[in-house]
MARFIDO-790945 format. One line per field, with one value per atom (N, C-alpha, C): residue number from 1; residue in one letter; atom name; x, y, z. Coordinates in Angstrom, 2 decimals. Example, Ala and Ser with C-alpha at 12.3 -4.5 7.8 and 13.67 -1.06 7.14 Angstrom:
! residues 2
i = 1,1,1,2,2,2
aa = A,A,A,S,S,S
at = N,CA,C,N,CA,C
u = 13.19,12.30,13.20,12.85,13.67,12.90
v = -5.69,-4.50,-3.30,-2.25,-1.06,0.03
w = 7.80,7.80,7.80,7.08,7.14,7.87
This chain:
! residues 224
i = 1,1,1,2,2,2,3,3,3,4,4,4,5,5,5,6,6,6,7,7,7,8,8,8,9,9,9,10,10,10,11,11,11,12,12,12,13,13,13,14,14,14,15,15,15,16,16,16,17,17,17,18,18,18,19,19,19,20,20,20,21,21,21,22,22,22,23,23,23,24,24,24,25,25,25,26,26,26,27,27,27,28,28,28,29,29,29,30,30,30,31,31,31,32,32,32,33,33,33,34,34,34,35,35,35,36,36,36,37,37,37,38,38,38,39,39,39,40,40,40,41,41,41,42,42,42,43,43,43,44,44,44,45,45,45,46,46,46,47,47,47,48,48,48,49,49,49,50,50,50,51,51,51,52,52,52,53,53,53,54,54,54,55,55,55,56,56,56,57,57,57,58,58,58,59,59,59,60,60,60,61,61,61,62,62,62,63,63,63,64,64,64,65,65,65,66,66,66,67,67,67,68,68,68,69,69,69,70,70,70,71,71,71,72,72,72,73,73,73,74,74,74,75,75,75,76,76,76,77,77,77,78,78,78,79,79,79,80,80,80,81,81,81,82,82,82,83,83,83,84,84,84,85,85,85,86,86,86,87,87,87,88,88,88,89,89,89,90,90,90,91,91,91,92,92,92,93,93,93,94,94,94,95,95,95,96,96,96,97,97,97,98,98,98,99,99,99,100,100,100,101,101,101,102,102,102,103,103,103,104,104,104,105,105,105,106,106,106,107,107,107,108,108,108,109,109,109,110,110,110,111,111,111,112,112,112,113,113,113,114,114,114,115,115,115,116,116,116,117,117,117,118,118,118,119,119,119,120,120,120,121,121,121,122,122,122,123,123,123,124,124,124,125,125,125,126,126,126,127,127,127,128,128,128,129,129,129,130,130,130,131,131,131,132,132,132,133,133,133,134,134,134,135,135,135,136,136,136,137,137,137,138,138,138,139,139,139,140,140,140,141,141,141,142,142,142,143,143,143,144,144,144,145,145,145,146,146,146,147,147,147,148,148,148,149,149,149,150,150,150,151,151,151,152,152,152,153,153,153,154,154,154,155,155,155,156,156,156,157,157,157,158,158,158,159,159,159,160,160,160,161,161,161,162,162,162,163,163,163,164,164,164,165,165,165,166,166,166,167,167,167,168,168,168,169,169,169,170,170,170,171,171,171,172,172,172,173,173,173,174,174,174,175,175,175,176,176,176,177,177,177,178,178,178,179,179,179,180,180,180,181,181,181,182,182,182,183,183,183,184,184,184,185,185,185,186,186,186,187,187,187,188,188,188,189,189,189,190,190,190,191,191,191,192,192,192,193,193,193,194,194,194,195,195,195,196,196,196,197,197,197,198,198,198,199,199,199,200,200,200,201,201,201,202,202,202,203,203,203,204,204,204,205,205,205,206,206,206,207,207,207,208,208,208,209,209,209,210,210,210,211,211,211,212,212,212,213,213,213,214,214,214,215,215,215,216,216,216,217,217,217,218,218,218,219,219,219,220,220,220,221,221,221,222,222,222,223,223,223,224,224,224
aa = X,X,X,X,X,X,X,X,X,X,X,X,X,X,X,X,X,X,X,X,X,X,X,X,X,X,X,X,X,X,X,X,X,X,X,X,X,X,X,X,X,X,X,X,X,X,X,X,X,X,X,X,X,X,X,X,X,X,X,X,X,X,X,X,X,X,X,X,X,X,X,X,X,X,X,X,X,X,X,X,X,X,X,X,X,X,X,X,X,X,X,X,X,X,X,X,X,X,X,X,X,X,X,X,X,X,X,X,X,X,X,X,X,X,X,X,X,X,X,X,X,X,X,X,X,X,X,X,X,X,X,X,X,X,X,X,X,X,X,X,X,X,X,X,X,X,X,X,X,X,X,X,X,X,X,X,X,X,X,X,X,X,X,X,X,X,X,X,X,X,X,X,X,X,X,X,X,X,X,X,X,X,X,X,X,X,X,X,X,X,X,X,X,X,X,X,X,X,X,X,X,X,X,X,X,X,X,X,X,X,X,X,X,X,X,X,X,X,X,X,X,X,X,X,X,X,X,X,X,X,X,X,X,X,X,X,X,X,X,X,X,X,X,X,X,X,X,X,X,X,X,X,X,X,X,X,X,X,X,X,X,X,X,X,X,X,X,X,X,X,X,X,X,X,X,X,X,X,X,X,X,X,X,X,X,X,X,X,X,X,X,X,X,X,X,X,X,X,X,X,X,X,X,X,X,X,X,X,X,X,X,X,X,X,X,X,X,X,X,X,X,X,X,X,X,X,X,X,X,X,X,X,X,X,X,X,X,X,X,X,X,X,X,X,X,X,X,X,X,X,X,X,X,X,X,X,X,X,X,X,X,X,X,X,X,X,X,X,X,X,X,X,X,X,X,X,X,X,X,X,X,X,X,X,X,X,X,X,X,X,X,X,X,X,X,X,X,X,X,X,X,X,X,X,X,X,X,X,X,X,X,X,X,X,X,X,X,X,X,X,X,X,X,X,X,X,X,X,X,X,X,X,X,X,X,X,X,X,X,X,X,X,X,X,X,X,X,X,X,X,X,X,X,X,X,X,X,X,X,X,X,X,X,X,X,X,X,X,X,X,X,X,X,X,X,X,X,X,X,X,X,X,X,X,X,X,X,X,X,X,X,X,X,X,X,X,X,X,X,X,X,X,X,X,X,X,X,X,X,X,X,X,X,X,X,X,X,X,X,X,X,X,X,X,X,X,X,X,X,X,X,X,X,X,X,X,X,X,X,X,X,X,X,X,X,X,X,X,X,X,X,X,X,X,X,X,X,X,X,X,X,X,X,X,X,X,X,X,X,X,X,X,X,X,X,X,X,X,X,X,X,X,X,X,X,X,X,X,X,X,X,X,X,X,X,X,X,X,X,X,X,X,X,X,X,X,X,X,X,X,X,X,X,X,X,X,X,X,X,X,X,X,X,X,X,X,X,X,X,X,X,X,X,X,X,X,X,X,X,X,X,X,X,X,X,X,X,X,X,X,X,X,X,X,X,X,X,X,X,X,X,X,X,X,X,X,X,X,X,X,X,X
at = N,CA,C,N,CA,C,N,CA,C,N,CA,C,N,CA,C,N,CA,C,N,CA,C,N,CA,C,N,CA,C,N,CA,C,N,CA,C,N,CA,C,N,CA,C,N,CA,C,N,CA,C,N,CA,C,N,CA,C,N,CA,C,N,CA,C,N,CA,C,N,CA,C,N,CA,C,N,CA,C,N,CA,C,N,CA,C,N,CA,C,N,CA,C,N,CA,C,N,CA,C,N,CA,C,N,CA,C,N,CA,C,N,CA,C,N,CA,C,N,CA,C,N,CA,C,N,CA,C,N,CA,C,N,CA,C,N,CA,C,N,CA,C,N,CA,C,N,CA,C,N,CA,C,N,CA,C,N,CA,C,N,CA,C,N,CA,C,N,CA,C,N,CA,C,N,CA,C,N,CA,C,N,CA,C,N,CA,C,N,CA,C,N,CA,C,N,CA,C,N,CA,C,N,CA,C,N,CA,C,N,CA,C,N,CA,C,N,CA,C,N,CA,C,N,CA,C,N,CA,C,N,CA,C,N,CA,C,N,CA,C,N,CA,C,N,CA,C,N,CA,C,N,CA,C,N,CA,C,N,CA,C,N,CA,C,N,CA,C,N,CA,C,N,CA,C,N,CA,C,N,CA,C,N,CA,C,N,CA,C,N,CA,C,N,CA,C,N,CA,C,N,CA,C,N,CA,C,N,CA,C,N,CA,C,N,CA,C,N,CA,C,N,CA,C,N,CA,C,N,CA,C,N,CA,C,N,CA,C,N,CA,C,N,CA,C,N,CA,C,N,CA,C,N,CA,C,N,CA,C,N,CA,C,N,CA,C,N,CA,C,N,CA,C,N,CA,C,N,CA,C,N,CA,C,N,CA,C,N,CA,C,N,CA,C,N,CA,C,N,CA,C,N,CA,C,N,CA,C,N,CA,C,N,CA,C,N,CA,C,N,CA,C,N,CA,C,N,CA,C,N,CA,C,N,CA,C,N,CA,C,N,CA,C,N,CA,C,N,CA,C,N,CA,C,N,CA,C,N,CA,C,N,CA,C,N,CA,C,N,CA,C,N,CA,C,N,CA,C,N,CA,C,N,CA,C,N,CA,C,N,CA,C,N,CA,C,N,CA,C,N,CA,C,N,CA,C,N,CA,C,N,CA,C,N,CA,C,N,CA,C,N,CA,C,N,CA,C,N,CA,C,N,CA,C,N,CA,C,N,CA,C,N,CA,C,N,CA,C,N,CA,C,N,CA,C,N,CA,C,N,CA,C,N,CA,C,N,CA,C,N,CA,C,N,CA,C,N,CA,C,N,CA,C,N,CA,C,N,CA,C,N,CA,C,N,CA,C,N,CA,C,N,CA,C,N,CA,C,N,CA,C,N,CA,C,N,CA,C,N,CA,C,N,CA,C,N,CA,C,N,CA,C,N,CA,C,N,CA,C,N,CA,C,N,CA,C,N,CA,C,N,CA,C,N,CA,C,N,CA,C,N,CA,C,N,CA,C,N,CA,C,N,CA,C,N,CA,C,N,CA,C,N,CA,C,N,CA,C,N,CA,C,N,CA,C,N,CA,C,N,CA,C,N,CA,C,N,CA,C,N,CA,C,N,CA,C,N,CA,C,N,CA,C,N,CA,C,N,CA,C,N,CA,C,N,CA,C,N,CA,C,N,CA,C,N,CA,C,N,CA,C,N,CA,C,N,CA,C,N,CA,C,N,CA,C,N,CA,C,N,CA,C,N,CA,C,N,CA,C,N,CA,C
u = 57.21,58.34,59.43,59.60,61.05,62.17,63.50,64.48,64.95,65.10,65.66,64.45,63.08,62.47,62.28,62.51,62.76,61.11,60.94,60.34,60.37,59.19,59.63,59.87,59.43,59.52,60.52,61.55,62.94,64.08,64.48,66.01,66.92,67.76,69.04,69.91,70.00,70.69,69.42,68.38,67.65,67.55,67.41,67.87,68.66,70.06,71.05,71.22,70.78,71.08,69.49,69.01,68.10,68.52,69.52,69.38,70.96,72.01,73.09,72.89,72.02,71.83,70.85,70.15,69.41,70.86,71.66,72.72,73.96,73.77,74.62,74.21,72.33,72.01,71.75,71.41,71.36,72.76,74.04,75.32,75.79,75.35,75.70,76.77,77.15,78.30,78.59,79.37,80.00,80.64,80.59,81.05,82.69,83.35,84.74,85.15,84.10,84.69,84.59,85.88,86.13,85.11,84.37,83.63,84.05,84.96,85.72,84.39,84.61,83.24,83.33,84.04,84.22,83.48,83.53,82.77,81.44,81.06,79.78,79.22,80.05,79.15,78.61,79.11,78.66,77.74,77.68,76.87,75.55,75.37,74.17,73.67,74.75,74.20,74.20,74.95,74.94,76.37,76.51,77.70,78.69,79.66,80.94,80.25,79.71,79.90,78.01,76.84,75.99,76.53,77.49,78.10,78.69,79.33,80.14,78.61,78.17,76.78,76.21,76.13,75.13,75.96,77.24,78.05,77.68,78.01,78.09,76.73,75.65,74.21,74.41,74.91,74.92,75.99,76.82,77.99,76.75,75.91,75.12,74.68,74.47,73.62,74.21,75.58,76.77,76.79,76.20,76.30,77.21,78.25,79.71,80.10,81.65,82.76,83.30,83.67,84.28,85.84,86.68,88.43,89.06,88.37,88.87,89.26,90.69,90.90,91.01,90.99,90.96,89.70,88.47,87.42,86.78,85.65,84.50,84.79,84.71,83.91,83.11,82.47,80.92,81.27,80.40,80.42,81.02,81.66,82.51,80.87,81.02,79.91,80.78,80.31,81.15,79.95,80.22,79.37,78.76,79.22,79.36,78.32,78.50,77.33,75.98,76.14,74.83,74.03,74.70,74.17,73.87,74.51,73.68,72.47,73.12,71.53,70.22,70.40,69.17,68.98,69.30,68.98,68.40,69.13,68.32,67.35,67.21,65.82,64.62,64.82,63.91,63.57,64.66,63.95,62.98,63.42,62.32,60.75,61.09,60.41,59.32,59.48,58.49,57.77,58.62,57.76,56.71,57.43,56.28,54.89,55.24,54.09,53.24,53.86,52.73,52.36,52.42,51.58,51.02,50.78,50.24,48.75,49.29,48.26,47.22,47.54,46.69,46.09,46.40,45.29,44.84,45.50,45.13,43.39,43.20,41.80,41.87,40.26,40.24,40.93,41.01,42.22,43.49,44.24,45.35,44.98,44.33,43.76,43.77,43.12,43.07,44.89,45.68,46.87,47.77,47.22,48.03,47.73,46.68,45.73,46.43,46.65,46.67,48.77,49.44,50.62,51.13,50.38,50.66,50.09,49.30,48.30,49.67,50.64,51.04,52.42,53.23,54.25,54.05,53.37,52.91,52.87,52.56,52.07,53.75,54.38,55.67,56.63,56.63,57.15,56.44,54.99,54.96,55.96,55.71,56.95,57.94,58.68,60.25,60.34,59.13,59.26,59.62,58.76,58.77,59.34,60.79,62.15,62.23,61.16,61.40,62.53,63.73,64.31,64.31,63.97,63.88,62.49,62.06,60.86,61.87,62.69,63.14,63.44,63.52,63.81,61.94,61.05,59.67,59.73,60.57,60.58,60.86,62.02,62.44,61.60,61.14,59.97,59.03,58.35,57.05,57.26,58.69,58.79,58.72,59.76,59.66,57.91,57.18,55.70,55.28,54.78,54.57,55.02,55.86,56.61,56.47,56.34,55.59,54.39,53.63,52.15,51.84,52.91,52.70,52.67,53.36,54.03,53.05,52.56,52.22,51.25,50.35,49.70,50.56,51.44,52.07,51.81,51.78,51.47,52.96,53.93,55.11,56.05,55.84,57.24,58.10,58.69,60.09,60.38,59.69,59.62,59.90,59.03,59.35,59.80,60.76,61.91,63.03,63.42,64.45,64.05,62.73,63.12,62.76,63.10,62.85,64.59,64.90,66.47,67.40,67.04,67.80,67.09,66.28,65.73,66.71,66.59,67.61,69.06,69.40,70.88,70.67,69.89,70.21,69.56,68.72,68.50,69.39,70.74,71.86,72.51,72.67,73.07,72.74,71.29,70.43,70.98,70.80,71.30,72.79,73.91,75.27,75.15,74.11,74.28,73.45,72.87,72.31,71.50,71.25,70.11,68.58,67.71,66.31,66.29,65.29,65.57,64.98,63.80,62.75,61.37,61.17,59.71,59.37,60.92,60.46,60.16,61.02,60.40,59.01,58.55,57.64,56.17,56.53,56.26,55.90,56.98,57.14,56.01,56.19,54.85,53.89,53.55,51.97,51.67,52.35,52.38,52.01,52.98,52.86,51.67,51.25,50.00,48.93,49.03,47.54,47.59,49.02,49.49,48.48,49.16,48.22,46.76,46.14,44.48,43.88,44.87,44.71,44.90,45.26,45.54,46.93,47.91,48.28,49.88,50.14,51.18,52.32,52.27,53.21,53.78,52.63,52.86,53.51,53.76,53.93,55.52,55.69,56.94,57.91,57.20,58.15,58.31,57.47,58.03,58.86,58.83,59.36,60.97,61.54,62.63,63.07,61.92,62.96,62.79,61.70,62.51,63.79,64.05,65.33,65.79,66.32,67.65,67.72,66.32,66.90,67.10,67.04,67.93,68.78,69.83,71.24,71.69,71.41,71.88,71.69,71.26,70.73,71.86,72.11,73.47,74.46,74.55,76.00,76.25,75.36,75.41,75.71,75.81,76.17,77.70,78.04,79.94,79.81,78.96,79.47,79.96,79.80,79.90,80.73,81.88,82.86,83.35
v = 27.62,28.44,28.31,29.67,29.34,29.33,29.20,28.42,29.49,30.85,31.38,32.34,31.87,32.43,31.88,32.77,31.99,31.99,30.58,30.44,30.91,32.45,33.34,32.27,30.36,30.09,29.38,29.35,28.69,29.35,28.78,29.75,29.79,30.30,30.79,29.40,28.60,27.28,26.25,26.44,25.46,25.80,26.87,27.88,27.42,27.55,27.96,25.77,24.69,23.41,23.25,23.60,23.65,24.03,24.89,25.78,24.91,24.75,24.25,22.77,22.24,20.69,20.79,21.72,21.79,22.00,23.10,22.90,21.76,21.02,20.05,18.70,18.92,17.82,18.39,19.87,20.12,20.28,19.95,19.78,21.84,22.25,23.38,24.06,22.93,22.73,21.41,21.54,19.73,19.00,17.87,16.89,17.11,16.95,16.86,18.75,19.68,21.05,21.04,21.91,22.10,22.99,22.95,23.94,25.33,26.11,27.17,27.96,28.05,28.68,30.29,30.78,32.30,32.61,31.57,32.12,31.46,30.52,29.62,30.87,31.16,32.37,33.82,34.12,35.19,34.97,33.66,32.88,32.75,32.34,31.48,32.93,34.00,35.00,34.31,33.29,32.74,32.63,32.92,32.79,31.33,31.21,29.97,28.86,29.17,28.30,27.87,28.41,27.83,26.85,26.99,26.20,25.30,25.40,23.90,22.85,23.53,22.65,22.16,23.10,22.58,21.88,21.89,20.67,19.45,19.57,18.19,17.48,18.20,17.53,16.89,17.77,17.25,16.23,15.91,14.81,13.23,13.95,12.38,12.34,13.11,11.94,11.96,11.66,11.35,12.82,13.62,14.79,15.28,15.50,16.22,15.08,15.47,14.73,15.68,15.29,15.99,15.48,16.56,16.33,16.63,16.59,16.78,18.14,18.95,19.66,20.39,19.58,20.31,21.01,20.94,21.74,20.17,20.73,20.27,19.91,19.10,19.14,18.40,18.50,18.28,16.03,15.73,13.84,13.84,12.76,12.76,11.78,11.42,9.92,9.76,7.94,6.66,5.96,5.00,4.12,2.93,2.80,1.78,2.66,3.96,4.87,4.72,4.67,4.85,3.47,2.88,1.60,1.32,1.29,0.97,1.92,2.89,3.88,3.44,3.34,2.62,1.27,0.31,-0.80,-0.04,0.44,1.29,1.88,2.58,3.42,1.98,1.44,0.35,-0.09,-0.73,-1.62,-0.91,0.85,1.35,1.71,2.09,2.48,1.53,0.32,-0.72,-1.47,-1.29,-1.66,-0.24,0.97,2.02,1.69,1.96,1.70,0.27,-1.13,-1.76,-1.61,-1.38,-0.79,0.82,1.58,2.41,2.18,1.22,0.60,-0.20,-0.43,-1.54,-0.56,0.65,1.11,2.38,2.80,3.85,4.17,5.57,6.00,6.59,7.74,8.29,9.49,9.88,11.21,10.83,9.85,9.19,9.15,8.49,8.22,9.57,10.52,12.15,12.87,12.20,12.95,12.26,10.95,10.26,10.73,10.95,11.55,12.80,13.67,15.25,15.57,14.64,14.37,14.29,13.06,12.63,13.70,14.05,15.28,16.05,16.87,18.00,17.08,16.01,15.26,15.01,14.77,14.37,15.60,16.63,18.00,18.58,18.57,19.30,17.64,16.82,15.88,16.07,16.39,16.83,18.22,19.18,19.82,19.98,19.06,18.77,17.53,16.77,15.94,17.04,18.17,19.01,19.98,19.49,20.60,21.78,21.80,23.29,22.46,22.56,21.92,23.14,24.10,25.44,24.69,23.41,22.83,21.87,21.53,20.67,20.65,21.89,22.48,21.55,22.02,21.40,20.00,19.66,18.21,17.42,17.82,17.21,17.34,18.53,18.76,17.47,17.60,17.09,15.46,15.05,13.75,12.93,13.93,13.27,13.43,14.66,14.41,13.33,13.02,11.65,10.60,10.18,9.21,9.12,10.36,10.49,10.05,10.52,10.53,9.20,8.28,6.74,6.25,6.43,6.18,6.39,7.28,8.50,7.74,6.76,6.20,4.81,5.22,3.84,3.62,4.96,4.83,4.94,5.52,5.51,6.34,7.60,8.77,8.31,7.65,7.18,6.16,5.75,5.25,6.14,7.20,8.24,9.06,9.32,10.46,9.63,8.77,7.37,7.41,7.41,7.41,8.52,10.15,11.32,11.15,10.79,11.34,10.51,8.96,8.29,8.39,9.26,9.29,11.15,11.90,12.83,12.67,11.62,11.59,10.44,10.02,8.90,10.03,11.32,12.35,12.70,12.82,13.59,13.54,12.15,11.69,12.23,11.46,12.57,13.29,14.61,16.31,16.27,15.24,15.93,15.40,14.14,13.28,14.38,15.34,16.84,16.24,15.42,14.61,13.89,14.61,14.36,12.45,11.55,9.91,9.93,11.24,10.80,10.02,9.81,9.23,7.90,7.23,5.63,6.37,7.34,7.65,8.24,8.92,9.14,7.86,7.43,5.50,4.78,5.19,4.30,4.82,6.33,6.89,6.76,7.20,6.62,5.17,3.92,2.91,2.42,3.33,3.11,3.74,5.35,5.44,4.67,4.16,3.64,1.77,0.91,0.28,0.85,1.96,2.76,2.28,3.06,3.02,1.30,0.58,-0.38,-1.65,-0.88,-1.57,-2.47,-2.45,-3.61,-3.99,-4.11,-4.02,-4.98,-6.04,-7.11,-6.27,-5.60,-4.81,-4.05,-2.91,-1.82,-2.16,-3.19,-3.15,-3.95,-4.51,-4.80,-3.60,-2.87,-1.56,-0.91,-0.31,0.52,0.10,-1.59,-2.21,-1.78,-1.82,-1.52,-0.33,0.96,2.44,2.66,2.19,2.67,2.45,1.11,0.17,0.93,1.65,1.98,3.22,4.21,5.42,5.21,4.43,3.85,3.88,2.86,2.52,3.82,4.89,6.25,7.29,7.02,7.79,7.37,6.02,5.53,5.82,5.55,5.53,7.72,8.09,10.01,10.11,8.82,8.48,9.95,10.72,11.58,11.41,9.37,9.57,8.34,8.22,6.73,6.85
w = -26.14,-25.73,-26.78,-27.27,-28.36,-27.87,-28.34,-28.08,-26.92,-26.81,-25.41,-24.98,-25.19,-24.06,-22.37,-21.58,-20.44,-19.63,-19.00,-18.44,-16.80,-16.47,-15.36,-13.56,-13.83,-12.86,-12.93,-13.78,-14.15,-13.50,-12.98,-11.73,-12.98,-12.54,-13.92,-14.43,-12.78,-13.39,-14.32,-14.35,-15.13,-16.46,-16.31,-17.83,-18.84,-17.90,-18.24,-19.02,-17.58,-18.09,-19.35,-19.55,-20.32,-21.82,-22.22,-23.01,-23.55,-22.82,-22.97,-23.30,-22.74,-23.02,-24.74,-25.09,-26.20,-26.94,-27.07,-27.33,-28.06,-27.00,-27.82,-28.11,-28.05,-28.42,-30.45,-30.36,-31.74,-32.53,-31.66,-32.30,-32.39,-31.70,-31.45,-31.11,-30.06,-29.03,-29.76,-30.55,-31.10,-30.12,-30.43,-29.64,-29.70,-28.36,-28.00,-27.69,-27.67,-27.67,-26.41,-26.25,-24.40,-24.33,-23.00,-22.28,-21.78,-22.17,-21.25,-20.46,-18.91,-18.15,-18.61,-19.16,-18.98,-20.77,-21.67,-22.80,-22.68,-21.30,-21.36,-20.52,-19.75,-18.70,-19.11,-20.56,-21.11,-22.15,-22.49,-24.21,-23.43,-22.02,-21.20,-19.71,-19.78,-18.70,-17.43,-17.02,-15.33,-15.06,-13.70,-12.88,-13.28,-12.88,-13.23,-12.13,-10.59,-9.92,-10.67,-10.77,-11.76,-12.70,-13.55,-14.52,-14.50,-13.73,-12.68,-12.37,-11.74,-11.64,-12.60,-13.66,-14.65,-15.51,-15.36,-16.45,-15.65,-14.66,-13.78,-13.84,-13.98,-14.18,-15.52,-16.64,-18.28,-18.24,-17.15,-16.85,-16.61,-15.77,-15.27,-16.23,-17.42,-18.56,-19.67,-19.79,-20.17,-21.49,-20.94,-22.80,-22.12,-21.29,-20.99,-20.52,-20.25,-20.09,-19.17,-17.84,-16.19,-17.01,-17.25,-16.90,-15.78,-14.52,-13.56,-13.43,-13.16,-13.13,-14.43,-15.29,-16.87,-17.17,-16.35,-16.90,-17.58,-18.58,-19.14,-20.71,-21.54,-22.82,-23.21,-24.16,-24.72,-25.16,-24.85,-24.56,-26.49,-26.68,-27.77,-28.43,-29.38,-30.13,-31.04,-31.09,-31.07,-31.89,-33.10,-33.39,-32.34,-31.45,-30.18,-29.04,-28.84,-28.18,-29.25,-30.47,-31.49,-31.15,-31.50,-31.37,-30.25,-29.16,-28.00,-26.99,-27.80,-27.53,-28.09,-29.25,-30.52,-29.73,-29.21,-28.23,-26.78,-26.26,-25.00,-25.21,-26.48,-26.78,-26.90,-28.06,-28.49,-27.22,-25.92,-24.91,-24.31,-24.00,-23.21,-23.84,-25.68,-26.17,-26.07,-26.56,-27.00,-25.41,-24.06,-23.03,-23.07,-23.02,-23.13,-23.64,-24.79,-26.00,-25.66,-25.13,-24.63,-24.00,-22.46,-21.37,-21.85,-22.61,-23.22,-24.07,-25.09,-25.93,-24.84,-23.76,-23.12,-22.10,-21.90,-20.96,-21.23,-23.07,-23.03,-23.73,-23.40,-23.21,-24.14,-24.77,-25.84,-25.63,-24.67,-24.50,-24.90,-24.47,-25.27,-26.41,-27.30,-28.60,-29.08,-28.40,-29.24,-28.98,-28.23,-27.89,-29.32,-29.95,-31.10,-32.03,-32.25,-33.64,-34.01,-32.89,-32.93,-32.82,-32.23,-32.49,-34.25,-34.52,-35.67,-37.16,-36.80,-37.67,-37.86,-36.62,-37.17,-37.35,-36.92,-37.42,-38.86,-39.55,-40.91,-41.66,-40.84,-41.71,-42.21,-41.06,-41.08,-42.15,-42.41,-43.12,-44.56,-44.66,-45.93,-46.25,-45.74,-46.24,-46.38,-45.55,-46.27,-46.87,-47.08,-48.68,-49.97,-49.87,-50.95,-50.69,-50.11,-49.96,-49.04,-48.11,-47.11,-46.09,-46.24,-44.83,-43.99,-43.93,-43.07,-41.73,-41.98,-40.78,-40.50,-40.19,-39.72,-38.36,-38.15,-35.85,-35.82,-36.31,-36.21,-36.51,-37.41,-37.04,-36.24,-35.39,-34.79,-33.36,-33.02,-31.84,-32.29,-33.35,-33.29,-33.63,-33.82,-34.34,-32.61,-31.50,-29.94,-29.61,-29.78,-29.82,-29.58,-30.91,-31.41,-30.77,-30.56,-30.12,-28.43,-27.99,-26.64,-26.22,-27.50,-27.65,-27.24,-28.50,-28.34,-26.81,-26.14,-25.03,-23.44,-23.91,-22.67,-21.43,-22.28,-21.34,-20.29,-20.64,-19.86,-18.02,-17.59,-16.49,-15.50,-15.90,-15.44,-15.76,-14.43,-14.87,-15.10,-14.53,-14.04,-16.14,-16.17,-17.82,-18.77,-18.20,-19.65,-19.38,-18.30,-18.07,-18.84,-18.62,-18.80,-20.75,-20.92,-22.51,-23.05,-22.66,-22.75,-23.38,-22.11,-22.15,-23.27,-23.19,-24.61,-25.70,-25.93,-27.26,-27.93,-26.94,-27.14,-27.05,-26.23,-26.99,-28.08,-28.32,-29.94,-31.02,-30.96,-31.55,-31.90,-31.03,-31.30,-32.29,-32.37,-33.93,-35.39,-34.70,-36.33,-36.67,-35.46,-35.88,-36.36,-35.97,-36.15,-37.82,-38.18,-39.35,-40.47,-40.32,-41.14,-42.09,-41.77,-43.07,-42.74,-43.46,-43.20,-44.21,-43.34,-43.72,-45.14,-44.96,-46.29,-46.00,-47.66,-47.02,-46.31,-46.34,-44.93,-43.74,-43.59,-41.89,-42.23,-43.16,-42.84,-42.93,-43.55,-43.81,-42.71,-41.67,-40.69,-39.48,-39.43,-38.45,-38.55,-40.14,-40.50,-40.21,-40.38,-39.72,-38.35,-37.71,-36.11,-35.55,-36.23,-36.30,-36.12,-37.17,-37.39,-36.99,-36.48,-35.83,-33.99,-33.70,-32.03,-31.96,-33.53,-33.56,-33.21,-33.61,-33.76,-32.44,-31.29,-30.52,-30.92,-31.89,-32.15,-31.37,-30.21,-29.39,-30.26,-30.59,-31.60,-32.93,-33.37,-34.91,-34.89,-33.54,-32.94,-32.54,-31.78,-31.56,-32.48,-33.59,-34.99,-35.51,-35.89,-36.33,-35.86,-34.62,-33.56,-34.15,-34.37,-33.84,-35.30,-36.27,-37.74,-38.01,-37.52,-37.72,-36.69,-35.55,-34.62,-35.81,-36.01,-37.01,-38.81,-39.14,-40.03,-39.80,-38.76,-38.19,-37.81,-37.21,-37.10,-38.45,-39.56,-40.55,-41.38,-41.11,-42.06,-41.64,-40.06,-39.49,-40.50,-39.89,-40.63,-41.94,-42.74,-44.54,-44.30,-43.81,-43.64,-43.91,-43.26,-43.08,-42.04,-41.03,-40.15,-39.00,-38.84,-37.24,-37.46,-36.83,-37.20,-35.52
């Protein structure tokens, strides 16, 4: 599904928090811009009292900010949010990935293979300068990283690291800079770390690609 095709069993408010939350996780909606409902209600095609709602949902997972009677704007980021996202991600990421590695099957095994195949494909080409794949990177980099994950055996796990892996994403996008070839370093690693059963190997890695995506924000000087 591309970015505003609507899905015909999606009500207008899922849409509408669907499309607005992609929004300002791709820095679309920058951080600290007031929400006014009367240019959100003509940009997104849904009613004010839809919008009220759908801020207040993007409120519980801290990507807006409620001013009370002031209306809405978009969650501000803080080196102190980066960082402790990149710790929240890692804790959930790396319990994922061991209960994953330990019960997953060859269907898991074919969901890593086939993740990583087109993550690698789209990183070869913006090694060799297409940054026009980078909307594909960033799809196929959560992929992957899902892929890793998937067998864990626990919605409730990977809704929880669905959601802090897109707001520590967020960063990335406002920081406009592809890492290069460590990240791509680091997948092929964890890759073939998966094939390997290797849960210890897996979550040393995991702990030094977060930390060197923190330290890749910061060195941007975009986010203080």
């Amino acid at each position: 599904m591309t970015r505003y095709e609507i899905d015909r069993q999606e009500t207008a408010g899922e849409v509408a928090f669907r499309l607005i939350r992609q929004d300002i996780i791709a820095g679309s909606l920058a951080p600290g811009q007031k929400l006014k409902l009367e240019q959100l209600k003509d940009r997104y095609a849904v009613s004010v009292s839809t919008l009220r709602e759908t801020l207040s949902r993007l409120a519980s997972e801290n990507l807006v900010v409620a001013e009370g009677q002031r209306g809405f704007e978009v969650a501000p980021v803080s080196v102190g949010e980066l960082e402790n996202l990149g710790d929240l991600r890692l804790l959930l990421e790396a319990h994922a990935v061991s209960l994953s590695f330990a019960a997953g099957d060859l269907d898991w095994e074919a969901r890593v293979v086939a993740a990583h195949h087109k993550l690698s494909a789209v990183e070869r080409r913006l090694l060799e300068g297409d940054q026009h794949r980078t909307v594909d990177w960033v799809r196929y980099d959560w992929e992957f990283h899902q892929a890793l994950a998937s067998a864990c055996g626990s919605a409730v796990l990977m809704d929880a690291l669905s959601s802090t892996f897109d707001r520590f994403l967020r960063y990335h996008l406002l920081a406009q800079s592809f890492r290069g070839k460590p990240v791509t370093d680091d997948h092929r690693q964890l890759f073939e770390l998966a094939m390997q059963r290797d849960v210890h190997g897996a979550r040393a890695k995991l702990k030094h690609h977060v930390r060197s995506g923190i330290d890749h924000v910061l060195k941007t000087g975009r986010i203080h």
